[in-house]
Biotite code that builds the C-alpha atoms (Angstrom):
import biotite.structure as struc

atoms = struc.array([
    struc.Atom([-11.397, -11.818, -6.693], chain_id="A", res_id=1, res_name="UNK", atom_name="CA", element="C"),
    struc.Atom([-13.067, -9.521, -4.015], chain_id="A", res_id=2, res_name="UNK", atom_name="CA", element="C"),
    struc.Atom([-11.157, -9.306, -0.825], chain_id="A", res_id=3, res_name="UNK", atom_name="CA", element="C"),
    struc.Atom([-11.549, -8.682, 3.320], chain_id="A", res_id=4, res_name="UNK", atom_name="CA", element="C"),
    struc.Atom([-10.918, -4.802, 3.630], chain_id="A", res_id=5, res_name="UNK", atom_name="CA", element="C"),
    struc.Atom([-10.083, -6.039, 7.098], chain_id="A", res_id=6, res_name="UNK", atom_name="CA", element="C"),
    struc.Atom([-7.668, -8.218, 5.963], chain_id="A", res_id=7, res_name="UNK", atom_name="CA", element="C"),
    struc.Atom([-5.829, -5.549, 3.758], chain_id="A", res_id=8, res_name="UNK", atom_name="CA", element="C"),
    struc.Atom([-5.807, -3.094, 5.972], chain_id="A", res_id=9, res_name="UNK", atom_name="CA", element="C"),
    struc.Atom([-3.741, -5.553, 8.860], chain_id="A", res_id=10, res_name="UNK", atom_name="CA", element="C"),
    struc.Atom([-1.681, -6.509, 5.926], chain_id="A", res_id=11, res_name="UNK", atom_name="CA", element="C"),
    struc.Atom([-0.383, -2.744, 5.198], chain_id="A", res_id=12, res_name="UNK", atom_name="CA", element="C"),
    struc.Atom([0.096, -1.719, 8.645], chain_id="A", res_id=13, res_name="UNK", atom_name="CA", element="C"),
    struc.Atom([2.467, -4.377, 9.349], chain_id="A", res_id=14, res_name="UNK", atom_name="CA", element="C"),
    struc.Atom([4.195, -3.637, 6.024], chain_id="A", res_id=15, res_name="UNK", atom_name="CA", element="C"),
    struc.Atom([4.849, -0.152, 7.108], chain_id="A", res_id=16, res_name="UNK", atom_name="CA", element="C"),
    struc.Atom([2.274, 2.047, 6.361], chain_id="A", res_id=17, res_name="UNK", atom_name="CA", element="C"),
    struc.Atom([0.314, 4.769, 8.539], chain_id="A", res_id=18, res_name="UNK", atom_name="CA", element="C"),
    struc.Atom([-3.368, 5.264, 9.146], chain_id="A", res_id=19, res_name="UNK", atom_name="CA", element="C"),
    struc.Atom([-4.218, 8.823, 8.356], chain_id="A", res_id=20, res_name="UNK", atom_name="CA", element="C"),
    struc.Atom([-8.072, 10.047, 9.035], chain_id="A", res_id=21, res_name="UNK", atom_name="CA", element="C"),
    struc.Atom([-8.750, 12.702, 6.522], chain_id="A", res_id=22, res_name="UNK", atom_name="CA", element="C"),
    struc.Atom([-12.773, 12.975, 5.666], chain_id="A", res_id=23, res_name="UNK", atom_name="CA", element="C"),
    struc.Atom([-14.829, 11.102, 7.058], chain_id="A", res_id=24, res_name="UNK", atom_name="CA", element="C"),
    struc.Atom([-15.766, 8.549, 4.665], chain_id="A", res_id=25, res_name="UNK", atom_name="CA", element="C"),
    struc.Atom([-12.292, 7.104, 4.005], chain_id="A", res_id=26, res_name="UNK", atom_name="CA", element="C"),
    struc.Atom([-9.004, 6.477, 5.920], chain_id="A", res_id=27, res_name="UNK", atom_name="CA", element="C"),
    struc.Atom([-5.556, 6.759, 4.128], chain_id="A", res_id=28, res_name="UNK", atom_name="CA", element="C"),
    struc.Atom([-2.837, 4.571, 4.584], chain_id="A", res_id=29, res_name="UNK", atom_name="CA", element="C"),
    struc.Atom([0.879, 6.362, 3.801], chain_id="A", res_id=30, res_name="UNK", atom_name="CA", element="C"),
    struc.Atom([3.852, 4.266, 3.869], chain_id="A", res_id=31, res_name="UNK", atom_name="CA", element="C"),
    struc.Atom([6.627, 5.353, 5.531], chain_id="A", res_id=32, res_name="UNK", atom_name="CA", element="C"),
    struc.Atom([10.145, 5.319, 4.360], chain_id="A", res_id=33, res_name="UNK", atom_name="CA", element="C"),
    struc.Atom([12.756, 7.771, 4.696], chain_id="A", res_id=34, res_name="UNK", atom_name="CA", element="C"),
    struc.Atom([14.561, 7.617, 0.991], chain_id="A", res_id=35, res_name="UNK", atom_name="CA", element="C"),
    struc.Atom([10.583, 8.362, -0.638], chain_id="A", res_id=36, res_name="UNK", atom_name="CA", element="C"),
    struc.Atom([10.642, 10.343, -3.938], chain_id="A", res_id=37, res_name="UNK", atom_name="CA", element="C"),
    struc.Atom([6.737, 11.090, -3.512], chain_id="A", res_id=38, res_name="UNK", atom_name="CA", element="C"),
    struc.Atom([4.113, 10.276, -1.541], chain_id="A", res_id=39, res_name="UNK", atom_name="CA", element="C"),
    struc.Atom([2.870, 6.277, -1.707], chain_id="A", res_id=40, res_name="UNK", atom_name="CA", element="C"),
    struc.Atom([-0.526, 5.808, -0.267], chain_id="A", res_id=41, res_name="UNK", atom_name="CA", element="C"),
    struc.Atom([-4.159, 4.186, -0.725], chain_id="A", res_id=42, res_name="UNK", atom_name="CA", element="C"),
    struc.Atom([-7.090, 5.206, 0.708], chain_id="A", res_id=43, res_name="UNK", atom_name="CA", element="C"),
    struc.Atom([-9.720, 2.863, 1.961], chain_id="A", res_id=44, res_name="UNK", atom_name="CA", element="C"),
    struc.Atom([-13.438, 3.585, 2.355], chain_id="A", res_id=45, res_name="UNK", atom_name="CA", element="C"),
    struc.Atom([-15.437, 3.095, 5.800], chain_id="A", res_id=46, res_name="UNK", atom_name="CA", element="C"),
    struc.Atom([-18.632, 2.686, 4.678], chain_id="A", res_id=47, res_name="UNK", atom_name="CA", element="C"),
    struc.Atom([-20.579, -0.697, 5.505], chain_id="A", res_id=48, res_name="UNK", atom_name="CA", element="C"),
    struc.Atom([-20.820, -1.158, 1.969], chain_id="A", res_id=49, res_name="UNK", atom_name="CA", element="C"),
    struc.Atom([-16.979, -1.813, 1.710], chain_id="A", res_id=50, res_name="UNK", atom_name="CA", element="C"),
    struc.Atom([-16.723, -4.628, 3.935], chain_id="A", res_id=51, res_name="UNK", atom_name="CA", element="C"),
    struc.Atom([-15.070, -6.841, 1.064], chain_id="A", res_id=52, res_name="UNK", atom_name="CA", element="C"),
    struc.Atom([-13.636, -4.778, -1.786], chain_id="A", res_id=53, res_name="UNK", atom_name="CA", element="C"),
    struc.Atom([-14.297, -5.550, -5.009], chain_id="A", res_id=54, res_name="UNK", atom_name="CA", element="C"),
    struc.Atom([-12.023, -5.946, -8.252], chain_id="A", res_id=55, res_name="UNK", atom_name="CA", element="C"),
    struc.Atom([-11.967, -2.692, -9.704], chain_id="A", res_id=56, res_name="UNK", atom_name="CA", element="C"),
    struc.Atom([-11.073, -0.855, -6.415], chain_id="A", res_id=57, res_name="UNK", atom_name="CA", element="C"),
    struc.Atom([-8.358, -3.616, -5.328], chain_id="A", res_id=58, res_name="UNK", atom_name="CA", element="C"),
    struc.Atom([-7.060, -2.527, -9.087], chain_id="A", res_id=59, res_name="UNK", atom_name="CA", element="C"),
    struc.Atom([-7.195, 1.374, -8.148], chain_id="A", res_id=60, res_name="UNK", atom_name="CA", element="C"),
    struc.Atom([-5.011, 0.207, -4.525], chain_id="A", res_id=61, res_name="UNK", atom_name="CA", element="C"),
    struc.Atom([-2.546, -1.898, -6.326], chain_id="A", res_id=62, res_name="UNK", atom_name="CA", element="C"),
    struc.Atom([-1.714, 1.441, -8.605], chain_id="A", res_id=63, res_name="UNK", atom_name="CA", element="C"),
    struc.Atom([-1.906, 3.622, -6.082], chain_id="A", res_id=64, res_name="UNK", atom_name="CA", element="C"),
    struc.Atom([0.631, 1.571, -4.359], chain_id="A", res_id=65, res_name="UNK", atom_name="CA", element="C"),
    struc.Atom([2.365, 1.105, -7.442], chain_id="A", res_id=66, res_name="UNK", atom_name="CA", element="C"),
    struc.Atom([2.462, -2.743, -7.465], chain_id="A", res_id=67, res_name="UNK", atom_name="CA", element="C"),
    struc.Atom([0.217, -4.864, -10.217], chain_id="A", res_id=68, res_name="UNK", atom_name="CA", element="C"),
    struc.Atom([-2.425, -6.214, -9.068], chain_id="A", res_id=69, res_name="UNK", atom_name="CA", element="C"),
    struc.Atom([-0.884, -9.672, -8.462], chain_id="A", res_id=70, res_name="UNK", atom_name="CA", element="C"),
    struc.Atom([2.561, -7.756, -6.872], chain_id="A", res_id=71, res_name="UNK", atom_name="CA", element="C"),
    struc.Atom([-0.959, -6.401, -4.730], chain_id="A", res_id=72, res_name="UNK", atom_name="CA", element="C"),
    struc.Atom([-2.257, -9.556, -4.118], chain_id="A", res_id=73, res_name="UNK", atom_name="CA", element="C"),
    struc.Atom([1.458, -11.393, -2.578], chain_id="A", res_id=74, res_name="UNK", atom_name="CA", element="C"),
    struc.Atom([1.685, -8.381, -0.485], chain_id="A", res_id=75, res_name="UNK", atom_name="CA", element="C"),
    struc.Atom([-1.681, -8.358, 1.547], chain_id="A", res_id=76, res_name="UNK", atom_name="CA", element="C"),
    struc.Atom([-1.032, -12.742, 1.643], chain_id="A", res_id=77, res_name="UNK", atom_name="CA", element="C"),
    struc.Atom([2.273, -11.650, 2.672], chain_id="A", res_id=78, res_name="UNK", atom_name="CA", element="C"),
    struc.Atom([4.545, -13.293, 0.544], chain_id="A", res_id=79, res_name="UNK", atom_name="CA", element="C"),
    struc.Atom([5.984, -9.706, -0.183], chain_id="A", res_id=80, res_name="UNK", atom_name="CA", element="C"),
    struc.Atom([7.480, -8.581, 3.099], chain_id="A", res_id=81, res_name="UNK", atom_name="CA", element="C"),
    struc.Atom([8.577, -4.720, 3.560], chain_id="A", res_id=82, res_name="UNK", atom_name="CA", element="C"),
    struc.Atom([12.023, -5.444, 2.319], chain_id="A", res_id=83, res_name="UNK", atom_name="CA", element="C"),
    struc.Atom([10.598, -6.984, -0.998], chain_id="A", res_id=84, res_name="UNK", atom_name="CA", element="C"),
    struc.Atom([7.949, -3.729, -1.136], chain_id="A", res_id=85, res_name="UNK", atom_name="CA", element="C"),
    struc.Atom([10.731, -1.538, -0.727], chain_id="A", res_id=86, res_name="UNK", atom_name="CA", element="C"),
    struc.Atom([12.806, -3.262, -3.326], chain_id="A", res_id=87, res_name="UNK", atom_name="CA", element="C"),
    struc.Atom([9.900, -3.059, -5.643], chain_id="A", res_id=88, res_name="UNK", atom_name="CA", element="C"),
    struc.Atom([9.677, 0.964, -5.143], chain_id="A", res_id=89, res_name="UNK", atom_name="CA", element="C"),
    struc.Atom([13.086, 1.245, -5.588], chain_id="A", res_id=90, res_name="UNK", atom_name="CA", element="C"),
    struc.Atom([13.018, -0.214, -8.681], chain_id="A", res_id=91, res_name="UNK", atom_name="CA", element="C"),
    struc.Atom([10.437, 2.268, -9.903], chain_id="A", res_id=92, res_name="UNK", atom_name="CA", element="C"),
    struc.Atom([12.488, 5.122, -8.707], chain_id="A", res_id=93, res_name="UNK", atom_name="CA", element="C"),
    struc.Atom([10.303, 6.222, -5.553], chain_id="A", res_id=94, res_name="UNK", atom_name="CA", element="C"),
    struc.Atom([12.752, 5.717, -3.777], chain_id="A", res_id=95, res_name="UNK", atom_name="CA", element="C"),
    struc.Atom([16.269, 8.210, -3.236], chain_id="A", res_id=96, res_name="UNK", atom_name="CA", element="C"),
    struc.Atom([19.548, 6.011, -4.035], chain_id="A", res_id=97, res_name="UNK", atom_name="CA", element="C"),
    struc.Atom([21.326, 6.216, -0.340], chain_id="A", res_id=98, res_name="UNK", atom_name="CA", element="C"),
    struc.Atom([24.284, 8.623, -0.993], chain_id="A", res_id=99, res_name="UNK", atom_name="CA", element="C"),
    struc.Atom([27.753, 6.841, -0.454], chain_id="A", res_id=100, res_name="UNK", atom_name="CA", element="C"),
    struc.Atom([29.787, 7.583, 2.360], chain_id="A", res_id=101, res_name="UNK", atom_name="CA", element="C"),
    struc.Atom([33.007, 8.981, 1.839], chain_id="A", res_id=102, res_name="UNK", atom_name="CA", element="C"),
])
């Protein structure tokens, strides 16, 4: 199911992530979190043509992100907060185990 590229885009800046211009056909969105492994990002085209975004691109995001595409789908309806995003990159090793304090 095509979605809103507006709607996505809201979605992952209040999840955490940064717009970044680079080019200037697409913007990309970085997450930010200070325990990351590697670099988690999306890009997003600006072209008039990408007003909704179809299946096969929501499917490129989702991996990019490193969700499925239905993990994808709860976190731009926000059912997945940040907390339940980072939990899910933890899980996947992205993120640095905090070091315990001695």
């Amino acid at each position: 199911m095509a979605r809103e590229r507006a709607e996505i885009v809201a979605s992952l800046v209040t999840k955490g992530f940064d717009l970044q211009k680079k080019g200037r056909d697409h913007d990309f969105y970085f997450f930010r979190h200070p325990d990351l492994t590697q670099a988690v990002f999306t890009k997003v085209s600006r072209g008039t043509e990408y007003q909704t975004i179809g299946d096969q691109l929501l499917a490129k995001m989702s991996r990019q992100l490193k969700l499925t595409r239905a993990q994808f789908d709860q976190l731009v309806d926000c059912p997945m907060r940040k907390p339940e995003y980072v939990g899910v990159l933890a899980s996947q090793g992205v993120l640095r185990k905090p070091k315990p304090q001695s």
